[in-house]
C-alpha positions in Angstrom: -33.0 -41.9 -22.6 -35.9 -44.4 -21.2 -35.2 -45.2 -17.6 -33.8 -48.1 -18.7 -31.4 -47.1 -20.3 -30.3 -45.0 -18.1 -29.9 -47.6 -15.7 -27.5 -49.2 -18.1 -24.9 -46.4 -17.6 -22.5 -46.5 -14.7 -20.4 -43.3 -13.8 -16.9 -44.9 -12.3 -14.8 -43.3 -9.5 -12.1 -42.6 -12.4 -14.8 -40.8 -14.6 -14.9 -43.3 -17.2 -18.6 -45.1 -18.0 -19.4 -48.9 -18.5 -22.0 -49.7 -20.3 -24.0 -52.6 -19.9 -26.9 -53.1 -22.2 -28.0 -55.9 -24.1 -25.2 -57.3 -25.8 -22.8 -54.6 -25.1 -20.9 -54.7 -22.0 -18.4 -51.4 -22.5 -16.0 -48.9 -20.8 -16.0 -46.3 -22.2 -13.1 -42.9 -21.7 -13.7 -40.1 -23.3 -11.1 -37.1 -22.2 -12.2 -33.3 -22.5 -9.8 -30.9 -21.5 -7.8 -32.9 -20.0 -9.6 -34.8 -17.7 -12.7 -37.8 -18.3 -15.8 -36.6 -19.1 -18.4 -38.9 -18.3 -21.4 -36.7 -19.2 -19.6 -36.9 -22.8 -19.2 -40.6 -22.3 -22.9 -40.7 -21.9 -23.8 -39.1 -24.7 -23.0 -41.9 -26.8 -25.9 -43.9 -26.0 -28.2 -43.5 -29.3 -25.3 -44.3 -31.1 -25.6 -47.7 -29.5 -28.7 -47.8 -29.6 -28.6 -47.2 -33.3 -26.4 -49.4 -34.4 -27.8 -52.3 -32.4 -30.8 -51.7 -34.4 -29.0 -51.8 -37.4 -27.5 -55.2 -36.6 -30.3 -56.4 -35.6 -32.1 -55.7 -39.0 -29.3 -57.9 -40.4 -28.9 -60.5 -38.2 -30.0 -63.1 -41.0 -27.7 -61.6 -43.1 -24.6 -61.4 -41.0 -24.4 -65.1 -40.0 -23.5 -65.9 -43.0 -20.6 -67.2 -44.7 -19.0 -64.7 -47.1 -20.1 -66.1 -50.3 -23.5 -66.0 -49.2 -23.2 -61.9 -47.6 -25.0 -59.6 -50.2 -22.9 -56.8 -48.7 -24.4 -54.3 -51.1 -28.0 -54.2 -49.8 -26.6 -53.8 -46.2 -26.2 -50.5 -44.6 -24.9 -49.1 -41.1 -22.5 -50.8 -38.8 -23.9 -54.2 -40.5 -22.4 -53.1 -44.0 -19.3 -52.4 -41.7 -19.0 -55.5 -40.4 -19.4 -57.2 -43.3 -17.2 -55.7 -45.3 -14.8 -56.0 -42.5 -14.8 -59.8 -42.5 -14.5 -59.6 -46.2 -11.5 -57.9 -46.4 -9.6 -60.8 -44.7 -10.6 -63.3 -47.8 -11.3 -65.6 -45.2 -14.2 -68.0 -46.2 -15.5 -69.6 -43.1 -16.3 -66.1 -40.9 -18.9 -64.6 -40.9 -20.0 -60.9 -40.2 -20.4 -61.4 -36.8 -16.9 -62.2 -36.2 -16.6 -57.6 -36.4 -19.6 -57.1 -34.4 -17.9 -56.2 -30.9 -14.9 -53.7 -33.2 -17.5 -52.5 -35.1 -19.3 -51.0 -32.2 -16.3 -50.0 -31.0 -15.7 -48.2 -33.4 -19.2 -46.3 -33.8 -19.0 -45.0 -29.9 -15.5 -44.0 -30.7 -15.6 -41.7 -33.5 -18.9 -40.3 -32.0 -17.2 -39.3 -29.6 -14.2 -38.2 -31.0 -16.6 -35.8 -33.2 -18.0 -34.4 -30.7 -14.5 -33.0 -29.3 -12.8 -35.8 -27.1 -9.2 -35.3 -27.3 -9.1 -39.2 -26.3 -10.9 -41.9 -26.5 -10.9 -45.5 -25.2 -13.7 -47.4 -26.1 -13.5 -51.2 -24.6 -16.3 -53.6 -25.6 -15.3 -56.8 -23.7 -11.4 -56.4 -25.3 -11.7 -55.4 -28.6 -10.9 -51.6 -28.2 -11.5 -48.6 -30.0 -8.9 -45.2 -29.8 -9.1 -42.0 -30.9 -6.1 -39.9 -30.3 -5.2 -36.3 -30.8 -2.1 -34.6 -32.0 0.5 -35.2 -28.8 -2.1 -37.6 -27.0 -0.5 -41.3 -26.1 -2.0 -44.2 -23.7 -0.3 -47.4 -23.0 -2.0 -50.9 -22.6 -1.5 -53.9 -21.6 -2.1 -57.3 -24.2 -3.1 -60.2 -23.0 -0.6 -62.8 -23.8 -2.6 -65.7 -22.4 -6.3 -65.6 -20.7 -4.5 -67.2 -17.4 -4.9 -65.0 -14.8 -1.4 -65.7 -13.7 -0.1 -64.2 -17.4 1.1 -60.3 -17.4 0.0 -58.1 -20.3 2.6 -56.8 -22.4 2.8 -53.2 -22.1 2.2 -51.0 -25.6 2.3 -47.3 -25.9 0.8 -45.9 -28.4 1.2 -42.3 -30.0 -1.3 -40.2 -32.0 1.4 -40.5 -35.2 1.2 -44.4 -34.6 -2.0 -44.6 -36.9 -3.2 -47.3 -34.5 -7.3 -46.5 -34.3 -8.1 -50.4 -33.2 -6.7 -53.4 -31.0 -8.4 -56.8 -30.5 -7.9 -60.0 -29.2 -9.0 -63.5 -29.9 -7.7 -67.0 -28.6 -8.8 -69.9 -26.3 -10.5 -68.9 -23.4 -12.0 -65.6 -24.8 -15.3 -65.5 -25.5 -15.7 -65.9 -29.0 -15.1 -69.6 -29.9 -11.7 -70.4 -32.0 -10.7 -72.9 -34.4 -7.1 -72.6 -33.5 -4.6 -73.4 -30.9 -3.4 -69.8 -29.6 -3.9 -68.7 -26.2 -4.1 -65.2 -27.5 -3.7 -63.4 -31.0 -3.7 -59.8 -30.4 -4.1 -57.6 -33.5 -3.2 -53.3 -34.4 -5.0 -51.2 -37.1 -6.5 -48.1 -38.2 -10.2 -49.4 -37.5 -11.0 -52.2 -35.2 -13.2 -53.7 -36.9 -11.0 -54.9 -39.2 -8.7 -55.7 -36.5 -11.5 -57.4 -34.9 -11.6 -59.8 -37.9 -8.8 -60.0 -38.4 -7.9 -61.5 -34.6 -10.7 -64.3 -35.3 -8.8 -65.1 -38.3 -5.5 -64.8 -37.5 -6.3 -67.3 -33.8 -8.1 -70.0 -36.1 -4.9 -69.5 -38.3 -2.1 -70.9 -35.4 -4.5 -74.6 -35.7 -2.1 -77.8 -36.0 -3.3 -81.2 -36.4 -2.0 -82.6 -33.3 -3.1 -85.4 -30.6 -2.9 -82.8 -28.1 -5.4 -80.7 -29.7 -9.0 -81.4 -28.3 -12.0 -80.5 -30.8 -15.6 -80.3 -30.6 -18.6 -79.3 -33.5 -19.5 -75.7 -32.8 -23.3 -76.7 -32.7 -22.3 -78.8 -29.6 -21.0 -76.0 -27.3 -24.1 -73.4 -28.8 -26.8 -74.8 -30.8 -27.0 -71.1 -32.3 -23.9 -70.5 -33.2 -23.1 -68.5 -36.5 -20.4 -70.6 -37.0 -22.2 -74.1 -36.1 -20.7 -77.0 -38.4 -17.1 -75.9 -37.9 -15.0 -78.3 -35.4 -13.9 -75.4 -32.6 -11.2 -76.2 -30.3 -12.0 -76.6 -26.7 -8.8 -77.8 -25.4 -4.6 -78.4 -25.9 -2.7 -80.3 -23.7 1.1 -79.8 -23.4 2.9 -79.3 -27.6 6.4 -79.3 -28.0 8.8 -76.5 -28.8 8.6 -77.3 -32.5 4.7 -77.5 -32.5 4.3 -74.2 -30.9 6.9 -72.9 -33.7 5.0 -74.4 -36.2 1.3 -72.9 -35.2 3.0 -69.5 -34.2 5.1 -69.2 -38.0 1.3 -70.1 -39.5 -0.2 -66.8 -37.5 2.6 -64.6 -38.7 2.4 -65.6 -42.3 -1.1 -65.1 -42.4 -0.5 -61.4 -40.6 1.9 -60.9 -43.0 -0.4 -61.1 -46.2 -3.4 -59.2 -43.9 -0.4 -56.5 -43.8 -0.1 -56.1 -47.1 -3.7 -55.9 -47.4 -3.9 -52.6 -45.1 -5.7 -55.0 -43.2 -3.7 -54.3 -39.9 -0.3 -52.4 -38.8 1.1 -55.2 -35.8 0.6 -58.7 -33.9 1.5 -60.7 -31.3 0.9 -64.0 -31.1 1.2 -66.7 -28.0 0.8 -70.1 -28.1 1.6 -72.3 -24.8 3.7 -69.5 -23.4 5.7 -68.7 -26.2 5.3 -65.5 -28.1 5.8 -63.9 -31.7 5.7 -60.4 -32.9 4.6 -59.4 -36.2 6.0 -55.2 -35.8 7.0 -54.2 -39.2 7.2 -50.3 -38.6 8.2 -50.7 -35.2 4.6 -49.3 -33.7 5.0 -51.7 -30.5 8.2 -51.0 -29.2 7.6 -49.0 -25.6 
């Protein structure tokens, strides 16, 4: 590594690393015989390195809407995020709605590879595992990006399948066409569950007087997603309303189910949650 880079590498007390370069900001665990390895953690730099190049190669590309994605002359993590956002049918997001899973996802099963029994791989929420045979971590999901808003507790097993958790919702840092505080979403590869959390958010929108909107263009000139109206605000909803924006979310997770798309959600709007757990991979 350049001495840049390795500035952009931070051992922790706990022996995880963060990452901070470019447009990755990322903790990374990696856990070697039984303890974190951060000189393993490390070693995943080229990967980032490489697939930021690859994105960046495609960046014309991956703003696009789906219909206009040429997914076949794409390669690398941007094939991956494409055809990520692709597999949810939806029509309005692009590939960059994957990018942050999709990285996730690159670091992990590098790692994973290269003999990490577990792996966490966090880039800004949307997190990456790899689990071995009798390996389990819990987490906590954000039900709300109030600071005064416990996580949920998860565990999570090796035999749960569950390779890829992500967020989206008002207040993270992706903008949202919906109304939910938080849609946090379970799958094999994150992402897909990356994705599939931008959908599913944008799926909980209401027409409602209580719902404040803006043009994307008018919060970020650049934005991939620029002549969509992005919600910026919702003042207090009824019972019913929240009901009726939380039912959209799970019928939406339920055809992304059947697609493969993703295992488990829960969704929060206004303090009130839902829980899409088919197999019963959330209950602690």
């Amino acid at each position: 590594m350049t001495p840049e880079e390795q500035e952009s590498f931070y051992s922790l007390d706990d022996g995880r690393v963060f990452v901070d370069y470019g447009p990755v900001s990322m903790v990374i665990t990696a856990v070697r015989n039984g303890a974190n390895d951060p000189d393993l953690a490390a070693s995943a730099f080229p990967v980032i390195r490489e697939a930021l190049s690859e994105m960046g190669r495609a960046q014309e590309q991956l703003r696009r809407y789906p219909a206009d994605v040429e997914a076949e002359t794409l390669s690398g993590s941007a094939k991956v995020m494409a055809e990520a956002v692709l597999a949810t049918g939806d029509p309005v997001l692009t590939p960059m709605a994957a990018v942050a899973g999709t990285m996730s996802d690159r670091v992990a099963d590098f790692l994973f590879e290269a003999g990490a029994e577990k792996v966490i791989v966090n880039n800004g929420g949307d997190i990456a595992l790899r689990l071995r045979e009798g390996q389990s971590l819990s987490l906590g999901i954000r039900r709300s990006w109030e600071g005064s808003v416990q996580d949920a507790p998860v565990r999570l097993y090796h035999h749960s399948g569950i390779g890829g958790v992500a967020t989206s919702g008002l207040g993270g840092r992706s903008l949202t066409t919906g109304i939910a505080d938080s849609v946090s979403v379970f799958g094999s590869r994150c992402a897909v569950v990356d994705a599939c959390a931008t959908h599913l958010a944008n799926a909980s929108y209401i027409d409602h007087p209580a719902v404040r909107r803006i043009k994307a263009s008018e919060l970020d000139p650049g934005s991939d997603i620029a002549e969509l109206m992005v919600v910026t605000g919702v003042g207090p909803l009824e019972e019913a309303d929240k009901i009726k924006a939380l039912a959209q979310v799970i019928d939406e997770a339920k055809v992304q189910y059947e697609k493969g798309n993703l295992a488990a959600c829960t969704a929060t709007v206004q303090g009130r949650t839902e829980v899409f757990d088919p197999d019963g991979l959330l209950i602690t």
